[in-house]
C-alpha angles and dihedrals in degrees: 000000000000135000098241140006157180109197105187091337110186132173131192135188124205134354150276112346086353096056118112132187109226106179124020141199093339120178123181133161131201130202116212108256086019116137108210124173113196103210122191142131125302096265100027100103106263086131086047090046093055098049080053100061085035098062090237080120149014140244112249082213128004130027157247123240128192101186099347090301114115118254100240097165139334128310142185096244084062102065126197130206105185123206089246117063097250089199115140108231105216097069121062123248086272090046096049093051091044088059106063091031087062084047089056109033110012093157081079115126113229095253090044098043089046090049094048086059104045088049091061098035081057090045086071097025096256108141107094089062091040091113090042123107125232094257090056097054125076123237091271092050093049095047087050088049095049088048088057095046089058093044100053085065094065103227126188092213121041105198098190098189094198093308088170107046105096094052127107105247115265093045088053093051080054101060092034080060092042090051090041092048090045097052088044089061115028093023112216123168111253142200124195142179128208143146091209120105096202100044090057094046090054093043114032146073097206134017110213103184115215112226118234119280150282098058098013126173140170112280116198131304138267120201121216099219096186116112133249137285092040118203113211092201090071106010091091077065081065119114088195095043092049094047091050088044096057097034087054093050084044102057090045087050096060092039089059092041089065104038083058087056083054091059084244113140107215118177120206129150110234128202113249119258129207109214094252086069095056091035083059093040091061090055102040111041118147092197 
């Protein structure tokens, strides 16, 4: 039985004429402990997807299972991290996090509430900011806060929605080290999405690409056979890591190729490629 899964999974927006299937058929399952990043094109339902698996909606046919119960509405062992902050700016980061942690456990006594939090404000190096409000923090600080705010509540399952995508670089190599240490250590399943080949090279266990809307589903794994911890100052010397690395762009590339011969517009920023990388695709596709 697996962690977690979508069996014929299907959402639809609208009515009548005006009704449109979004997401179709999709099957997916995840192994407990298991790290997974969805990648696909901007407008092809990745945000959809993870509401899905959140319990924010539901399926118009099919269904979500968490332990082979089925997924009815959300829940605190399912865990979410938005692309936007979510942080409401009037508390301060404690009180943020507070917040969530007396929904959770408010059976919590003070000190054990106060030192739950601590403990995961100091897990990604948060506390000197802990009195801070969100407009006085800088994106990095906020993601980190955020992070902290979805892991006091102990989920089973983090679904991270491209927390990171709206970060300058190195702070986002920070955070992506931050997730990766913390999985390592507390384990914890997780789902991402990302529309980042490398990101989800360095992070995940498996790459299931999401086919071009409308109408997307999860085309078949790849799995990421390169061993943890991963060290992102020597992983791109990888064989593994820079066949994975072209198979997965050029899958995306012809994806996108037919969905221009569709009349369809998708939008993805692709790694650049020398032309020693696509001379050796061609003649290494896995496929």
């Amino acid at each position: 039985m697996s962690f977690l899964s979508l069996e014929n999974a299907s959402v639809s927006f609208g009515a009548g004429n005006s009704k449109i299937k979004i997401l179709s058929d999709l099957n997916l399952e995840v192994k407990e402990n298991e790290f997974v990043a969805i990648i696909g094109f901007s407008g092809s339902g990745k945000s959809t997807l993870m509401s899905l698996l959140a319990g924010l909606i539901l399926p118009n046919s099919g269904s979500i299972k968490m332990k082979g119960k089925t997924v009815k509405e959300p829940g605190p062992e399912r865990g979410m991290m938005f692309q936007n902050y979510s942080l409401l700016p009037w508390l301060s980061v404690y009180q943020n996090i507070e917040l969530a942690v007396h929904q959770v456990f408010p059976h919590f006594s003070k000190i054990e509430k106060e030192n739950h939090i601590l403990h995961y404000l100091e897990m990604v190096n948060l506390l000197p900011a802990k009195g801070k409000k969100p407009h006085e923090l800088s994106g990095g600080m906020k993601q980190r806060a955020s992070l902290a705010r979805t892991l006091a509540m102990k989920p089973e399952i983090l679904l991270l929605d491209e927390p990171l995508s709206a970060l300058d670089a190195l702070t986002r190599a920070n955070i992506q080290d931050e997730i990766m240490r913390i999985w390592q250590e507390d384990k914890r399943t997780v789902v991402m999405i990302t529309n980042d080949v490398d990101e989800a090279l360095l992070m995940a266990d498996r790459i299931i690409p999401l086919t071009i809307g409308p109408e997307a589903t999860l085309n078949d794994p790849f799995i990421v056979d390169i061993d943890h911890p991963r060290d992102r100052t020597t992983i791109n010397a990888n064989r593994n890591y820079k066949k994975l690395k072209v198979n997965v762009t050029n899958f995306l590339i012809n994806m996108n190729l037919e969905a221009k011969k569709l009349n369809l517009n998708p939008h993805i920023p692709m790694p650049e490629l020398t032309p020693d990388h696509l001379n050796h695709s061609r003649s290494n596709r896995t496929f």
